[in-house]
Structures are given as C-alpha cells and as structure tokens.
C-alpha positions in Angstrom: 15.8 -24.0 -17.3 18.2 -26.3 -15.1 17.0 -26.7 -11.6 20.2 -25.4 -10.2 19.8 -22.5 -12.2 16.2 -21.9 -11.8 17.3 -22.4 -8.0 20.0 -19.7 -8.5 17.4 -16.9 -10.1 14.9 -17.6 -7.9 17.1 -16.8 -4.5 18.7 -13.5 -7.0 15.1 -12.3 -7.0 13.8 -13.3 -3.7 17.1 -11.0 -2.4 16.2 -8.5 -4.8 12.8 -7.6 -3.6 13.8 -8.2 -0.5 16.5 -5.6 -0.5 13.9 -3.4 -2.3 11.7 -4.0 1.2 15.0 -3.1 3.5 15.2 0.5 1.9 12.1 1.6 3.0 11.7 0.3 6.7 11.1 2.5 9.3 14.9 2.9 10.8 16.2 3.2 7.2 13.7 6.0 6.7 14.3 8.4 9.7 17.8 7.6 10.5 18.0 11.2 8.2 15.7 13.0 9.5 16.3 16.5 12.0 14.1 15.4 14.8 14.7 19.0 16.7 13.4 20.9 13.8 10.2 18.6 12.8 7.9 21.2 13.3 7.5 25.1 12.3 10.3 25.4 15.4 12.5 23.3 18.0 10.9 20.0 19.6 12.1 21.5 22.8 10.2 24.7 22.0 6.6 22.6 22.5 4.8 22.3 25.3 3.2 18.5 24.6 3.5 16.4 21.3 1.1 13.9 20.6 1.5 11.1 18.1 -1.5 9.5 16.3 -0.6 7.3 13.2 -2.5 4.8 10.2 -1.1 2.5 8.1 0.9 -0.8 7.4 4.0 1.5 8.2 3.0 3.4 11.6 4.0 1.1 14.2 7.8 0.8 13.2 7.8 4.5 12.3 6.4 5.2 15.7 9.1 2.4 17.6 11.6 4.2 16.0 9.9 7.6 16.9 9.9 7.2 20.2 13.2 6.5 20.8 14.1 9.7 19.4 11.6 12.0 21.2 10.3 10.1 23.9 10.4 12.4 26.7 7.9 15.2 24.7 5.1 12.6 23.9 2.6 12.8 25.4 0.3 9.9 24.7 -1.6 9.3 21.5 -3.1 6.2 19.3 -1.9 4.1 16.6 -4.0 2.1 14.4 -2.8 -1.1 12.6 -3.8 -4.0 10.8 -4.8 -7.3 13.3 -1.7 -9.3 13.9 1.2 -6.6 13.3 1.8 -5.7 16.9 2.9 -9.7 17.4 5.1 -9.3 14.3 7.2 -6.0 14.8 11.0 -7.0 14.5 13.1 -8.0 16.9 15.2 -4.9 17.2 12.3 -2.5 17.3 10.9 -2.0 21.0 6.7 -1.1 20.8 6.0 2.2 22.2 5.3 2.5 25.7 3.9 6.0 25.5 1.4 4.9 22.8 -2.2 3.1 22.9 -2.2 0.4 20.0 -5.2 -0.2 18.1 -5.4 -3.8 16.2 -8.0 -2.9 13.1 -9.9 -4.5 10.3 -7.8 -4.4 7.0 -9.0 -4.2 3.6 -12.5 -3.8 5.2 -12.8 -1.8 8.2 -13.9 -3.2 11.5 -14.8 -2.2 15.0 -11.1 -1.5 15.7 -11.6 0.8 12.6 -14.4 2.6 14.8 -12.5 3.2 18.1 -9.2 4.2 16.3 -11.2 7.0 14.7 -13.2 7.9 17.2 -9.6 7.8 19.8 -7.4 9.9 17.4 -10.1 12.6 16.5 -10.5 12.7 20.5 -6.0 13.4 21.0 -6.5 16.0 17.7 -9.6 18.1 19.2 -7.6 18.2 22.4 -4.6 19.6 20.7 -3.7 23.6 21.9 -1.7 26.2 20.8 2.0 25.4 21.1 1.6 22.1 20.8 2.4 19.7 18.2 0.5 16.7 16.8 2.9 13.8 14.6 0.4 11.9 12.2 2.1 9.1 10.9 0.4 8.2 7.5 0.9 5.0 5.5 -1.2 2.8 3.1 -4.1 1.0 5.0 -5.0 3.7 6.7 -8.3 4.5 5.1 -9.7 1.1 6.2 -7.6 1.0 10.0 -9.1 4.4 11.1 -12.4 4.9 10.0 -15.6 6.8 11.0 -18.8 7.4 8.8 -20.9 10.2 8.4 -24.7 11.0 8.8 -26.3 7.1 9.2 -23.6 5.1 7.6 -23.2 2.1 9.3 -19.6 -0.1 9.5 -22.1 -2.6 7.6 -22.7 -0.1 5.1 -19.7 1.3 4.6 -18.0 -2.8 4.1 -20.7 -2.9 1.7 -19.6 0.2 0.0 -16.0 -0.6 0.0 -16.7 -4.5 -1.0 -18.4 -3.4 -4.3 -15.8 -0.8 -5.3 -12.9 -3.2 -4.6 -14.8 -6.1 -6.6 -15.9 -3.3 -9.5 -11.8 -2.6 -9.9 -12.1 0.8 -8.9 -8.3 2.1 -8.5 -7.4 4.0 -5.2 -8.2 7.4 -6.2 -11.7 6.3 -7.4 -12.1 4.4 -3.9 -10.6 7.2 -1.8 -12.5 9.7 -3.2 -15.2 8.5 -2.0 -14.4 7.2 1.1 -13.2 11.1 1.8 -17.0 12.1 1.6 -18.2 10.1 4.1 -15.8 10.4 6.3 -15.3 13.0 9.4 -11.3 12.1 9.6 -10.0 11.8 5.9 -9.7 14.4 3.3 -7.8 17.0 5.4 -10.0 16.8 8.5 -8.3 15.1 11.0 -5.4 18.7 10.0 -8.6 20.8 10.6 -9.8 19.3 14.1 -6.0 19.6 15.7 -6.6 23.5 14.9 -4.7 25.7 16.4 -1.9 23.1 17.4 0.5 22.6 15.0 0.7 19.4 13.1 3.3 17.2 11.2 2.5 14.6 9.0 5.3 11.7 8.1 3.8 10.0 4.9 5.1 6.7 3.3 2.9 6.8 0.1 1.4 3.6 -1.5 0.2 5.3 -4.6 1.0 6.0 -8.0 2.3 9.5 -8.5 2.5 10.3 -4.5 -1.1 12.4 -4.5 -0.6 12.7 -0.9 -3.7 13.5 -0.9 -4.9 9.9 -1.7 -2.4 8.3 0.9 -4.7 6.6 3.9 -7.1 9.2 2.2 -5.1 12.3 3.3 -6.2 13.0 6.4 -3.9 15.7 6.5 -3.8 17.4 3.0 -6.4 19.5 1.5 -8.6 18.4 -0.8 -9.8 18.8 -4.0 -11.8 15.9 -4.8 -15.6 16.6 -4.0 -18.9 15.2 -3.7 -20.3 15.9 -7.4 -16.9 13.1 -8.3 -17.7 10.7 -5.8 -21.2 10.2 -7.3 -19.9 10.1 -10.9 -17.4 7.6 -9.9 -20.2 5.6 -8.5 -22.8 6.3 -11.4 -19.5 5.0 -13.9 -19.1 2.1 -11.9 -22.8 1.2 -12.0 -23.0 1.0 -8.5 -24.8 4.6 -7.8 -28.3 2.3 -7.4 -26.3 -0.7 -5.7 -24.4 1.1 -2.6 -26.7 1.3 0.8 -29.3 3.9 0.9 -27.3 6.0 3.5 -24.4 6.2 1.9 -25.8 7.7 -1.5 -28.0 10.3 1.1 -24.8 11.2 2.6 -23.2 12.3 -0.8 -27.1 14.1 -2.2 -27.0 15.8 0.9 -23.4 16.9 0.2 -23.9 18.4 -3.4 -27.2 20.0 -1.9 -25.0 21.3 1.1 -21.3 23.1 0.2 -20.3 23.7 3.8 -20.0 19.6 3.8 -17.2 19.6 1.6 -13.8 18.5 2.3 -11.6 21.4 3.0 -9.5 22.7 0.4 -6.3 24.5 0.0 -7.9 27.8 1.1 -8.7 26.4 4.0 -7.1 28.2 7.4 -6.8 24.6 8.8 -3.8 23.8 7.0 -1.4 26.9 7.9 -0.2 25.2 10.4 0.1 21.9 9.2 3.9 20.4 7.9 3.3 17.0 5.2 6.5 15.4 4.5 7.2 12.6 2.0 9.5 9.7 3.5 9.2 7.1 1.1 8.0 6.5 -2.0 7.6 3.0 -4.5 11.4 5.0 -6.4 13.5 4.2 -3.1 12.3 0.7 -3.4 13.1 0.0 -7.2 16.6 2.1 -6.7 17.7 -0.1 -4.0 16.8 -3.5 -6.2 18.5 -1.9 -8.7 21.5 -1.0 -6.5 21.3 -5.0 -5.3 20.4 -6.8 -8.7 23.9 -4.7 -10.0 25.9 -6.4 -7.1 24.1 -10.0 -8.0 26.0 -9.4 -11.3 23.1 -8.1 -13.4 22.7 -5.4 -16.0 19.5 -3.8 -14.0 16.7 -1.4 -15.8 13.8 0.2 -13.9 11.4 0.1 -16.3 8.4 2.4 -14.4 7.3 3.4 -10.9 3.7 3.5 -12.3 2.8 0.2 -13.6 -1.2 0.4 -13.1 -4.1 -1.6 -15.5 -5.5 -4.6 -15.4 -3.0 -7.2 -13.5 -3.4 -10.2 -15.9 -2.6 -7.4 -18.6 0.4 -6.1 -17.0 2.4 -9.7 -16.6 1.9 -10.5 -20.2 3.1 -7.3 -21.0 5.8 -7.4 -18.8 7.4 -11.0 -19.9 6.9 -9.7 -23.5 8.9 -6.4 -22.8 11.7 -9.0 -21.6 11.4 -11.9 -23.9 12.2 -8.5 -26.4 15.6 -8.0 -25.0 18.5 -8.6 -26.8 20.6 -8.4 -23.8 24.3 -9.9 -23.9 24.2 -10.3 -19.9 22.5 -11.3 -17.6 19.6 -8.7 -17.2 17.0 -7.7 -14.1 14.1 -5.6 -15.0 12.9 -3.9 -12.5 9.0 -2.2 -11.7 6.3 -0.9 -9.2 3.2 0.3 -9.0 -0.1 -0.7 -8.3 -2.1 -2.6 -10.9 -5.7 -3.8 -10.3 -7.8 -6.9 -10.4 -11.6 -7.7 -11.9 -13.2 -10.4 -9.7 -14.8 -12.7 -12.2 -14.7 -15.8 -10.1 -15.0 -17.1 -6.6 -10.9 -18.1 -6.0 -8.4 -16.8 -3.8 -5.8 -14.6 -4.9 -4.3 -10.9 -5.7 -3.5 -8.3 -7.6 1.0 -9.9 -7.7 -0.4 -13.6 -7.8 -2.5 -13.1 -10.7 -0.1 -10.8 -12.5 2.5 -13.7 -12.1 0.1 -16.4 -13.2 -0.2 -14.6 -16.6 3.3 -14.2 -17.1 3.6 -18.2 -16.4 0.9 -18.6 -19.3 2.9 -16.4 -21.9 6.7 -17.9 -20.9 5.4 -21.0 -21.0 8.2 -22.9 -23.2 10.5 -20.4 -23.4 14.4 -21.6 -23.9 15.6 -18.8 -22.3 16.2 -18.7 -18.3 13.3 -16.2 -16.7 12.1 -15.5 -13.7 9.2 -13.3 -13.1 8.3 -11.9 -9.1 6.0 -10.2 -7.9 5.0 -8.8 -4.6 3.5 -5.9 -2.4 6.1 -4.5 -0.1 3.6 -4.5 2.6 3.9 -8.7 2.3 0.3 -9.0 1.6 -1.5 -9.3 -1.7 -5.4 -9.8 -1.7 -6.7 -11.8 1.2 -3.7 -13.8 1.5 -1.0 -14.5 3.7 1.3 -14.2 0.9 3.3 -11.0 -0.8 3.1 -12.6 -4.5 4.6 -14.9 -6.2 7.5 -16.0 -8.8 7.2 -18.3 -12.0 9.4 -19.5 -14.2 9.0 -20.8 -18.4 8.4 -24.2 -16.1 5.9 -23.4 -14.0 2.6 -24.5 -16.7 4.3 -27.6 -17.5 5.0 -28.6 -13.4 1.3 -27.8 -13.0 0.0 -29.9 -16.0 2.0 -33.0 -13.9 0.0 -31.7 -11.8 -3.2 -32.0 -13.7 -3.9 -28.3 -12.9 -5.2 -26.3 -15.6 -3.9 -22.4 -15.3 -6.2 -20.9 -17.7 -9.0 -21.9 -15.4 -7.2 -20.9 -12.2 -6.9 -17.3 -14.0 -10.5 -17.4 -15.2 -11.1 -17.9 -11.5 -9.3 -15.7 -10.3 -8.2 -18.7 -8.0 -4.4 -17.5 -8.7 -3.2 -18.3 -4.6 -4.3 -21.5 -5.0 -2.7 -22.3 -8.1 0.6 -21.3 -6.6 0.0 -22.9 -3.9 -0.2 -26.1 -6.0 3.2 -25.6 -7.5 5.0 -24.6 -4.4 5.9 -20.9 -5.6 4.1 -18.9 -3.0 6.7 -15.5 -2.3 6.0 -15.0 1.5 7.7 -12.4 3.5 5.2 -11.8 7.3 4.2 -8.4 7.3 6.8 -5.9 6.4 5.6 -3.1 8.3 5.7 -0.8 5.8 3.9 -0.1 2.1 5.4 1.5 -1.1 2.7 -0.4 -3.4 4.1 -3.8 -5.4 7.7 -5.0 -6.6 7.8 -7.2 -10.1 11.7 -7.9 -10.9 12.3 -10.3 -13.9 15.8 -12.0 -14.2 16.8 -13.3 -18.0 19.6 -14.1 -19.0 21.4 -13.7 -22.4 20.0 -14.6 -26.0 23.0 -17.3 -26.0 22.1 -19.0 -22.6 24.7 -15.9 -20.9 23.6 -16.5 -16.9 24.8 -15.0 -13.8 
C-alpha cells in the first residue's frame, strides 16, 4: 500500500468509528426522548425525583438530564470510572444537583463501596409518588458495588480477577457478581419500593439482556445461584475463589429466599426499563458515514463474540474473500474475549488487530483493519484499539519486533505501540461494546 493511500484509509476509518462513537453520545441519545411522560405519569405529577446512575455513559446522560428536568431533582449519586469527571466535553455542564462518585474500573474499589452503599441509601428513602431515574451503562457492575455476607473488596477483586483472566464472557461474570451482590440483579428496583422507578439503559452486551447490563440492577432476574456455581465449577475456579465468596453462594442454594428476584416479583410493577442505545446505532451510523466516504458499506454482525485472536483472522479472511468492484467498508460490533497466557499489556481490539496484521501480512490489495471499544478503553490501557495495515509485520520486522511473540504474550499494546498504530480516542463517555471497520478496496487496485 502507498503511504498516501494507507494515510487516506486510515483517516476513512478513524472518521468511521468515530462517527459510529457520535451516534450514541448522551445528547444524540435523549434529544428524542418525552421528558414529561418518563414515568407511569407527568414529571410535574411527582413530588421529588431522584437520579442515581452507573456506567461509562451516566455522567453525560445525567449533564444532559439535568438540563431538562432540573428543577424536580432532588439530589442523588452517580458513580464513574476515576478520571471521567475531568474529561466530560466541553459543551456538557456537570450536574450541580448531583454527588459524583470517582470509582475503581475493571476491578472495584473503595469508590465502588461508597457509591453502593450512597445509592442503596437515595433508593430506600424513595416514597410513594416519587420517582427514582437509574441511569445504567456498561461499567457499572465494577463502579457500584457492595458484597454480601463476609465478602471482602479483596475478595471480590480476587473473584473478578480470576474470571476476567479464565475468559469468562459477561453473562458468565455477571451472573455471578448478581449473587453476591445486595444492589444488582433487580435489587436496587426492589429497595426504591413503593416509589416509582425509571431505568435509561445504554447496553454494552451482545443481544441487549438488560438483565446483564451493569448487572441489571433494575430487571428481574433469572439467573440463580445453582448457575453461578456451575459457571465457577466449569471454569475450574469453584476451589480457587476466596472461601467467603463460595459460602455466600452454598448458603444461597441452601437458602431460596436469597435469590435474586424474579419476574413475579411485586418489586418490579412499578419499575419503567427503557433501551437508549444499543452496539446497532453505532454500526448504522458508520455505515451511514463509510457511504458518504465513497464506500460500498456492509454490516456484517452486531454479535461478533469468541476468542479475539480468532475473530481478526476471521475477519480479514471474510474481506480478503470479497470480490468487490469498489471500494468496500465492512463494518462489526460486539464483544469478543481474551485468554491471558502471558504477562503483556493489551486488550480484547488490540489483540484482535494484531492477528489480522499476522494474516494480511503481504497482501497486494489496500486493507485497513480497526478496532476499538466505543467506551475509548480496551484492557488496561489508555487506548480504544488499534488499526493495521498488510504493512504493519513488515514495519515491525525493521523494527526487529517479532508479532507472533507479542500475541503469544499477549503483549498486543506494546507491539502497537512499537509501530506507532495506537487508535486513542479519551474516554468517550459512553459504551455500546467494540467497533472493527475494515476498508479494501477493489480486486483491480479500485480505491476511494
């Protein structure tokens, strides 16, 4: 590939996922939405309404929230990953009617703690002709956390470290952070009983369980106890996780009162879960923007899951395939996974693009594989992915960087890092899962 044109596809891409990003802010997102009739009746027609929120996406949807009904709040807690209250955009003002809580993210923290412990407090407090707005978005889970029985945050990082590391997808984890917990699984709907409650969800997940979004802690539940130790005893981790947290679940199965609550469950009568964004509006806008770029754009799936590694070979195959006669963007999302083997830095979108470097390696035709998380993060890093190109392996070979060991290694971040194709974006402040587009261009050398 020429360097202009490599330069070319690259900036296509980058503006691609970016647009894909832009769809599903928070003002794009709730500029529809009937504000007077969010509940079972008018705003004006409640006494108080309290906002409580979790997740990469609840500080802008709460900016934005507040602007639109900020003479009925009154008060509540937000919990959000450390750093994102510095990085809220410019034309969004942070609430003044709201307490922020900066928490730990993948892993929860003692910000995890209080933010529980703060937003059970505004739900329990909740009456009758009142209304309680729970703003739920990936991240959650980890952001506002609480433990049951004698679960420590120690062993609950513990926990979560070994599922993460045994490549447990998110309904595996969430199913069982929902057994320990006192605020997920529907519970945090049942404490706010009898106030009414209305949940604005941005889901991160494949399929939109809502139910598995932040661990639902306003849906009902059907996951119990009995899967949360076969997950674990699967995993080969039933003997591995802390003592208290496999008590917690024996005294669950011994006790059915312990259990999540269900649909039958009164609690949710008065509870309202709506749906504002989903991984779909994402890849429809990319599409919409790779069409204007000039290219002949295809969403492939909304449900891309499997091994990461796995799914960029696959990927760059399906395109390499194409027969196209113009220039072509494939477009994808989901959430794949990741099997730590080794001791490097990286993610589930930086390894998935350094084994679609591997197998374009050489190719004649112009590619460009990206991939990122919308939330601008991937893995411990501080980037959203990465892009490659059928030049990539050969720049790092100058180099004398071997990418077969970097994937072995799971060192993927670093490897990027080497050949100057980190994709960074800052924190989005939102979450609809990962991105991958590819741009090729015709069998005869056809480019945009």
């Amino acid at each position: 590939m020429k360097p202009s044109n490599r330069n070319r596809h690259v900036d296509d891409a980058r503006a691609i996922f970016n647009a894909a990003v832009r769809a599903v802010q928070a003002d794009s997102l709730l500029e529809s939405v009937e504000w007077d009739d969010i509940g079972s009746k008018h705003i004006n027609s409640y006494d108080r309404v309290y906002i409580v929120g979790m997740g990469k996406a609840a500080l802008a949807i709460a900016a934005v929230l507040e602007t639109k009904i900020g003479r009925k709040v009154a008060g509540g807690f937000i919990a959000i990953p450390e750093g994102y209250l510095a990085s809220l955009p410019g034309h969004l003002r942070s609430p003044s009617r709201l307490q922020i809580i900066e928490a730990g993210h993948p892993l929860p923290n003692e910000g995890s703690l209080r933010a529980a412990e703060r937003i059970l407090d505004v739900a329990r407090s909740a009456k009758e002709g009142e209304l309680l707005v729970v703003l739920v978005s990936g991240g959650g889970s980890s952001l506002c956390a609480d433990f049951a029985g004698d679960v420590t945050l120690d062993d609950a990082r513990e926990m979560y470290q070994l599922l993460l590391q045994s490549g447990a997808d998110i309904y595996a984890v969430n199913t069982i952070r929902k057994h320990i917990s006192s605020i997920s699984g529907g519970r945090l709907a049942a404490a706010a009983e009898p106030a009414d409650v209305v949940a604005l969800i941005v889901s991160d997940v494949v399929g939109n369980d809502l139910s598995v979004v932040a661990s639902g802690p306003t849906i009902a539940d059907s996951s119990t106890f009995s899967d949360a130790q076969k997950i674990l005893e699967e995993r080969q981790l039933w003997d591995r996780i802390p003592a208290s947290v496999r008590h917690v679940i024996e005294r669950g199965l011994a006790t059915p009162l312990d259990e999540t609550p269900t649909s039958d469950s009164g609690a949710f009568n008065r509870v309202t879960n709506r749906l504002l964004a989903t991984n779909d509006d994402a890849l429809e806008a990319a599409a919409s923007e790779a069409a204007k770029r000039g290219y002949e754009a295809e969403i492939l799936t909304n449900g891309m899951t499997g091994e990461a590694r796995e799914v960029g070979r696959y990927l760059i195959e399906t395109a390499l395939e194409r027969k196209n006669s113009r220039p072509l963007c494939l477009i994808s999302g989901g959430e794949t996974t990741v099997t730590i083997r080794g001791t490097g830095k990286g993610g589930r979108n930086l390894e998935m693009a350094l084994s679609a470097s591997l197998r374009m390696h050489g190719e004649n035709r112009e590619v460009v594989f990206l991939s990122g998380g919308t939330d601008g993060i991937d893995g411990m890093t501080d980037a959203a992915g990465a892009w490659a190109t059928p030049d990539t392996i050969a720049a790092a070979k100058k180099r004398g960087l071997d990418a077969r060991d970097y994937l072995a290694n799971n060192d993927s971040y670093t490897f990027f890092l080497h050949v100057d194709s980190l994709f960074k974006t800052g924190h989005t402040h939102t979450n609809v899962m990962d991105v991958q587009v590819i741009l090729i261009n015709g069998p005869d050398g056809t480019s945009s």
